[in-house]
C-alpha positions, 0 to 999 in steps of 0.5 A: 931371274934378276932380283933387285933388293930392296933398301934394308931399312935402319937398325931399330925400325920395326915399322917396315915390318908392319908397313910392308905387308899392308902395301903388298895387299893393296897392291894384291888388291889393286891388282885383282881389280885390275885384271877383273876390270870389266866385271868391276866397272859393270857391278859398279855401274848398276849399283849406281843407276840402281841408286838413282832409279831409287833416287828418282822415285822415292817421294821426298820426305820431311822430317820435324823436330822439337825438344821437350824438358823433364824439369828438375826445379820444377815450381812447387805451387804447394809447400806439403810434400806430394802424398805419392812421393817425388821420384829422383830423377835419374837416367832410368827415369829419362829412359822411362819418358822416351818410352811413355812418349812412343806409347801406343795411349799417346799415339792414339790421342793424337790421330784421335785429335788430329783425325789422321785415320782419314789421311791417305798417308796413314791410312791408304785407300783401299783400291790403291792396295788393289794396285800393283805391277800386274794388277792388270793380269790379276784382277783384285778382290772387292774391297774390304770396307775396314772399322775405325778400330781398323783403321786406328790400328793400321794409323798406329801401325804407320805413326809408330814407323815415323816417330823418333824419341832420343834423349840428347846426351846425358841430358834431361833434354827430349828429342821428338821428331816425326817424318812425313811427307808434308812439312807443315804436317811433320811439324804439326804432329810433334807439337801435338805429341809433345802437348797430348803427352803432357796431358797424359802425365797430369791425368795420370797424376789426378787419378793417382791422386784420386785414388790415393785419398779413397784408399787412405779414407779407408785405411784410416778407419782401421788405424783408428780403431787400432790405436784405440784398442791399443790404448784401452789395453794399456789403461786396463794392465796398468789398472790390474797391476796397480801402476800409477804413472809419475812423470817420465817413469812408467808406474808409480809409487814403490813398485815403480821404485823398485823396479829402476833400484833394481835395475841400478843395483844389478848394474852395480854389483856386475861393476864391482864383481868385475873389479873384484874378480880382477883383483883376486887374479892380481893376487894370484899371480903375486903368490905364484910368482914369490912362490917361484922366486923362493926356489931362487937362492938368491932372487935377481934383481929385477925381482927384487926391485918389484918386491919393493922391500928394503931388507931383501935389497941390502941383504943381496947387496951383501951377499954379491960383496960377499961372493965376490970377496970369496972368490977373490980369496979362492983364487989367492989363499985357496977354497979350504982356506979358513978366511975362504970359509968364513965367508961361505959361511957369512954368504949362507947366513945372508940367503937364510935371512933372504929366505925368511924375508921372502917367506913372510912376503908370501905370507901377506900375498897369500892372505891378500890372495885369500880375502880377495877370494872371499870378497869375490865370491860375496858379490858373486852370491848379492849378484845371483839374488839381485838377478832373481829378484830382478826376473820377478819383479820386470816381468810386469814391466816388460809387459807394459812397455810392450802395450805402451810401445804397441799404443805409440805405434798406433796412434803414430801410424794413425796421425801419420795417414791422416795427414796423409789424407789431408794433404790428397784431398788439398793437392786432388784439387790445387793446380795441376803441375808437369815436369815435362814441358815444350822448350823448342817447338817443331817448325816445318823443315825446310829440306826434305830428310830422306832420301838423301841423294849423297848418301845413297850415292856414296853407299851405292858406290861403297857397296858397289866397291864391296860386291864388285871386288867380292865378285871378282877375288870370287873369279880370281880364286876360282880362275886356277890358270897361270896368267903371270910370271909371278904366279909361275915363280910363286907356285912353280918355283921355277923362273919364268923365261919368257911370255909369249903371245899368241901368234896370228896367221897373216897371210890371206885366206880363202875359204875357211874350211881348206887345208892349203890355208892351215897349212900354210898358217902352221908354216908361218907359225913354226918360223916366226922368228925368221918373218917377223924378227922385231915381234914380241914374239921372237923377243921371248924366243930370244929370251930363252936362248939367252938363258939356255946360254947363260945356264952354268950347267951346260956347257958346248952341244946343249941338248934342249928338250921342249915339253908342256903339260897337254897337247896344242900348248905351243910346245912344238911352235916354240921349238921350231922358232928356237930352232930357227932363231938359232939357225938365222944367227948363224948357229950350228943347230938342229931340230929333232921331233921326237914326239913320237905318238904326235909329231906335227913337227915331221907333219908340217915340214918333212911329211912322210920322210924317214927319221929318228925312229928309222934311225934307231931301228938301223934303217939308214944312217943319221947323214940321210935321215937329216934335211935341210929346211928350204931358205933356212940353214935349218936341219931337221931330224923328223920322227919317222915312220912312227904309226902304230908304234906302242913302245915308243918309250922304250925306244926314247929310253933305248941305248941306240937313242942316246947313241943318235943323240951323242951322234948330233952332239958332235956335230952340232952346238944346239940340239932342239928336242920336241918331246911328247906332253907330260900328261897324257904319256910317259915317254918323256920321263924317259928322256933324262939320259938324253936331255941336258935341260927341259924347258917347260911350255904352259898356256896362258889362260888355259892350263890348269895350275893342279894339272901342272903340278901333278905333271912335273910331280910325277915327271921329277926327272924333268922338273930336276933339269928344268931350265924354266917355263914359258908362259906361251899364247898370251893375250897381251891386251888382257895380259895388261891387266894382269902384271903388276906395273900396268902390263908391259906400260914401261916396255911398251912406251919405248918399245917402238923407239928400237924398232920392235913391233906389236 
C-alpha cells in the first residue's frame, strides 16, 4: 500500500508532537460522527424540540434585585462606648448577614406583612393540587382544609426557593433578589425583605440591650457587697498589726521602716557577694597561674609582661644575653672551656634570683587570694542573717498586699459595671441605630429572568452533542465489524486490496420465488467484470490482479488461492471475475473450484460435470476434466463428483493434488483457486503446498473482527502467504460515511469524466 510521508517538522519543534495526536482525535471524532450520522441528527433533533416544548410552556418569570450595605462608619449618636461591644467587621461577619437574611423570622415577617399565604403563587389551591394528566382516570380525594400554621409553611417553603442572598465580591455590599412571576411583586418583596431585616437587627439590639441592664443591676449588688467586704478586712489586719498608712508606703512607723531596709539591705548585700565572690575567683586563678610559671626555669614573655615586675624583666634580659654569649663561646672555645663555664655559672645565678622574685610574687597572690575568701564568706554569713530576718518580718506584709490587692480589685470591678449599667439604661432609650441600610432599591424588571431561550437552546444542543456522540462511540464500539480499509490495515496488518461493492441482479425477474431467475443472477454475478467493465466493481477486481502482479514473491504460473472466514462472503464471485478479467484480457487462466464440501462454483457454471476430485483419484485425464466457458476464453476446472466425500482435506493435502496443480502450471500463467472458508473447516489449511499467495474476502458490515482473527490465528499458513483482504459487498452509500476523506468524494468527482459508471 502506498504510504505518503508526511513533512518532517524542524530540528527543535516539539509542537507536532503534541499538535498531531490532538488532530487525529478530532479527526477520529468527526469520523465516528460521520458514519453515525442519522442517529446524530435524530438525538440532536429531540433534544431541541424537547428544549422548545420546555420553552413553551415554562410561565415567565421575573426577577428583582436591590443592595443593601453593612456600614463600617456608621454615625455614633452616643459618644459612650456600646455596653455589648462593636464586633470588627470582617468576611465571617458579612457572611453571617447573608444567612440572617435568608432566615426563616425574616421570611416570616414579610408573608406576615404582605399576607402572601393568600397568594396562589405561594400558596396554591388546594383543587389545583387535585389536577393532573390523569386526573380524569383517578378521581382526587376532598381536600384538606390546610391551618394558617400550614400554609405559613408551604409560603415559606416557596419563598425559600426564590430568594437569593450574595455578597458582591469581597464588599460589605449585599445582593438581595427574589423571583416571581409578577415584576411589581418580585420587586415589592425585596424592599420589604430588605426593610423587615432591618427592623429585625434593631429589635434584636433593644432586647440585648434590655437585658444587659437587668443582669448588670443584679450584678452589681453583688460586687458591692464584695468590695466592702474586702475593705473591711484591710482595716481590721492593719488595726491587728499595728500598721498605720504614711503616704505611698504600706503601714507606718518603724515597722514600715523596716520592712523597706530590709528589702534594700538584702539587695545590697546579694550585690556585694557577687563582686566579692568574683574577685576571690580573680585571685585564684593568679595564684594558680604563677604557681604553674614557677615550674618554668625561665617564664616567657608573655608571663612576664603580665606580672608587671621590673626585676623579673631585666633579670630575663640578662639571662637570654647571657645564653646567647654561652652558645656562641661553646661553639668556639668548646662546652668545658673556663669562660663557657663561667657563663653557665652566671646564667644559674640569674634563674636562682627569677625564682625568689617569683616566689615573693606568689606570696602577695596567696595572701590576696586568702583575704578575699574571708571577705567572701563575711558577706555569705550578713546575707544568711538578713535572709532570716527578712522571712519574718514580710510575712505581714505580704498579708496586707494580698487583702489590699484583693480590695483594688474589687472596688474596680464594682465601679467598672456601674458604669456599665449606666451607659445600658442611656443607650436602651437613645436612637435606634442599623449598620445595615438600603443603598439601591428593587424596581420591577423589565425582561423576564428565566427561562432564558438562548441559554436553554445552546444547552439543548451542547447536551444533545454530548448524548448523540456518547451514543454513537456506544455503536461504534459495540459495531465489531470491518467497514474501512484503515481498520483492515490497523487490526489486520495486512493491505487492504480492494472495496467492493455489493453487486445487483439487473436483469428482469419474474416471480420471486423461481429458480431460473437466481440462476440467472448467480451468472451475471460470477461475470461481472466482463458485463459491466467500467463499474466500481470490476475497479476493485482489477485492483487485485495488479497487486497479484506487482508481489515480488511470485514470479510466472501464479497460483491464487480465494478464501473468507465463513461462507456467502463473496469469495467464490470474487474468484470467478478475477478469473474472467483475466481471461477477457487476453490472459492464459484458469479457474479451479476446489471448494470441495460446497462448490457453487462447479454448481452455476458446469453442474454435474466431472472435475479435480476425479482427476485426482486417476478417473480422467486433466485435458478432459477442463472446459471452456461458453463467449468467454475462460477455462474451467469444476470440483466433481464431491458428495459424501468426508476426507476432502486429505485429498487437497494429496501429492496427486499438487501433481494436478504443477500440471496447470504448465500450461497456464493464472491459476484462480477458490477454496473452502477458514471456519467452518480445515481443508484450506492444507492447501500451502499448493497455493502461491492467499487473498482473503471479508464482508463488509457483516463478519465479526474476533471471528476473523481467530480464523487467520488458527489457518497461520494462509495468513504467512496472504497477498491481502478484500473488503467485498460494500454499501457504498454508507460506506461514504465511513472513509476518512468524505467517502470516495475525490474519486467520485472525476470519476465519470473516464468513463466509469456507479
Amino acid at each position: 500500500m502506498l504510504q505518503i510521508n508526511k513533512r518532517a517538522p524542524l530540528a527543535g519543534q516539539d509542537s507536532p508532537k503534541v499538535i498531531e495526536p490532538l488532530l487525529d482525535a478530532v479527526q477520529s471524532a468527526t469520523r465516528i460522527v460521520r458514519r453515525q450520522l442519522p442517529i446524530v441528527v435524530v438525538i440532536m433533533t429531540c433534544c431541541v424540540a424537547l428544549a422548545v416544548l420546555y420553552l413553551v410552556n415554562t410561565p415567565p418569570k421575573f426577577t428583582a434585585t436591590g443592595s443593601m450595605v453593612i456600614d463600617t462608619h456608621k454615625v455614633q449618636l452616643l459618644e459612650k462606648e456600646s455596653v455589648l461591644g462593636d464586633a470588627q467587621i470582617d468576611a465571617s461577619t458579612v457572611q453571617t448577614q447573608v444567612e440572617m437574611l435568608k432566615s426563616d423570622n425574616v421570611a416570616l415577617a414579610v408573608i406576615k406583612k404582605l399576607r402572601l399565604i393568600d397568594d396562589p403563587e405561594f400558596v396554591p389551591p388546594a383543587d389545583e393540587k387535585s389536577k393532573g394528566l390523569f386526573s380524569f382516570l383517578f378521581p382526587a380525594a376532598p381536600a384538606k382544609t390546610l391551618s394558617e400554621a400550614e400554609r405559613e409553611q408551604i409560603a415559606l417553603g416557596a419563598f425559600d426557593d426564590r430568594l437569593t442572598v450574595t455578597r458582591e465580591g469581597l464588599t460589605y455590599v449585599i445582593d438581595v433578589g427574589f423571583t416571581s412571576l409578577n415584576p411589581e411583586k418580585s420587586a415589592l418583596i425585596v424592599n420589604t425583605l430588605v426593610e423587615a431585616f432591618v427592623d429585625d437587627q434593631m429589635e434584636a439590639k433593644y432586647q440585648a440591650a434590655r437585658r444587659a441592664g437587668v443582669w448588670l443591676a443584679d450584678r452589681i449588688k453583688e460586687l458591692r457587697s464584695q468590695a466592702a467586704a474586702a475593705e473591711h478586712a484591710v482595716v481590721d489586719f492593719k488595726k491587728k498589726n499595728n500598721i498605720v498608712d504614711t503616704g505611698a508606703a504600706i503601714g507606718g512607723g518603724a515597722s514600715a521602716s523596716r520592712m523597706l531596709i530590709n528589702d534594700q539591705q538584702l539587695s545590697e548585700l546579694n550585690t556585694q557577694l557577687i563582686l566579692s565572690a568574683a574577685a576571690t575567683a580573680e585571685a585564684k586563678a593568679r595564684l594558680e597561674r604563677i604557681t604553674a610559671v614557677m615550674s618554668q626555669d625561665i617564664p616567657d614573655a608573655s608571663i612576664t609582661d603580665a606580672l608587671k615586675s621590673e626585676v623579673i624583666i631585666k633579670l630575663r634580659q640578662q639571662y637570654l644575653e647571657l645564653a646567647q654569649k654561652e652558645a656562641i663561646f661553646s661553639q668556639r672555645y668548646g662546652a668545658n672551656h673556663l669562660a663557657t663555664v663561667n657563663l653557665r655559672t652566671q646564667m644559674q645565678e640569674i634563674r636562682h634570683s627569677i625564682a625568689d622574685e617569683m616566689r615573693k610574687i606568689a606570696e602577695g597572690y596567696k595572701s590576696d587570694y586568702e583575704i578575699a575568701k574571708t571577705r567572701e564568706q563575711s558577706l555569705r554569713d550578713s546575707m544568711a542573717s538578713a535572709v532570716t530576718q527578712s522571712q519574718t518580718s514580710g510575712q505581714a506584709q505580704v498579708q496586707l498586699r494580698e487583702l489590699t490587692s484583693s480590695a483594688d480589685a474589687a472596688r474596680t470591678l464594682y465601679d467598672s459595671f456601674l458604669q456599665r449599667y449606666m451607659e445600658a439604661v442611656q443607650q436602651k432609650d437613645a436612637v435606634p441605630i442599623s449598620e445595615t441600610r438600603l443603598i439601591s432599591p428593587a424596581y420591577p424588571p423589565m425582561k423576564k429572568s428565566s427561562p432564558k431561550t438562548l441559554i436553554t437552546l445552546l444547552l439543548a444542543l451542547a447536551g444533545g452533542g454530548v448524548l448523540s456522540f456518547g451514543f454513537a462511540y456506544l455503536r461504534e464500539a459495540s459495531d465489531g465489524v470491518f467497514r474501512t480499509s484503515d481498520q483492515i490495515e490497523d487490526v489486520l496488518r495486512v493491505n487492504c486490496l480492494a472495496m467492493a461493492p455489493a453487486l445487483k441482479f439487473s436483469s428482469p425477474r419474474g416471480d420471486s420465488s423461481g429458480g431460473d431467475d437466481k440462476t440467472l443472477a448467480g451468472l451475471e454475478f460470477l461475470r461481472n467484470v466482463v458485463d459491466a467493465p467500467f463499474g466500481r466493481y470490476a475497479e476493485a477486481v482489477r485492483s487485485v490482479k495488479i497487486a497479484a502482479d506487482l508481489n515480488g514473491a511470485l514470479k510466472s504460473h501464479k497460483v491464487i488461492g480465494l478464501t473468507s472466514t465463513l461462507p456467502n462472503e463473496g469469495k467464490s464471485t470474487l474468484a470467478a471475475n478475477l478469473a474472467h478479467l483475466i481471461a477477457d484480457a487476453g490472459g492464459n487462466v484458469i479457474l479451479v473450484d476446489a471448494d470441495l464440501r460446497s462448490p457453487s462454483l462447479s454448481r452455476w457454471l458446469t453442474p454435474d460435470a466431472p472435475g479435480l476430485i476425479d482427476v485426482v483419484i486417476g478417473n480422467i485425464s486433466i485435458d478432459a476434466a477442463v472446459a471452456t466457458l461458453p463467449s468467454t476464453r475462460l477455462h474451467f476446472l469444476a470440483a466433481g463428483a464431491t458428495a459424501k466425500l468426508p476426507h476432502t482435506n486429505e485429498i487437497l493435502a494429496s501429492a496427486a493434488m499438487k501433481s494436478l496443480i504443477d500440471g496447470l502450471r504448465a500450461k497456464y500463467d493464472y491459476i484462480i483457486v477458490d477454496l473452502s472458508p477458514v471456519a467452518p473447516i480445515v481443508d484450506v489449511r492444507t492447501t500451502g503446498h499448493i497455493i502461491d499467495t492467499y487473498v482473503y474476502v471479508i464482508e463488509w458490515g457483516k463478519t465479526k473482527v474476533d471471528v476473523v482473527e481467530r480464523g487467520l490465528s488458527e489457518a497461520q499458513g494462509v495468513y504467512d502467504r496472504l497477498l491481502g483482504v478484500v473488503l467485498n459487498k460494500v454499501d457504498m452509500g454508507a460506506q461514504s460515511r465511513y472513509e476518512r476523506y468524505h467517502g470516495n468524494h475525490y474519486y467520485r468527482k472525476y470519476y465519470s469524466k473516464y468513463g466509469y459508471l456507479e
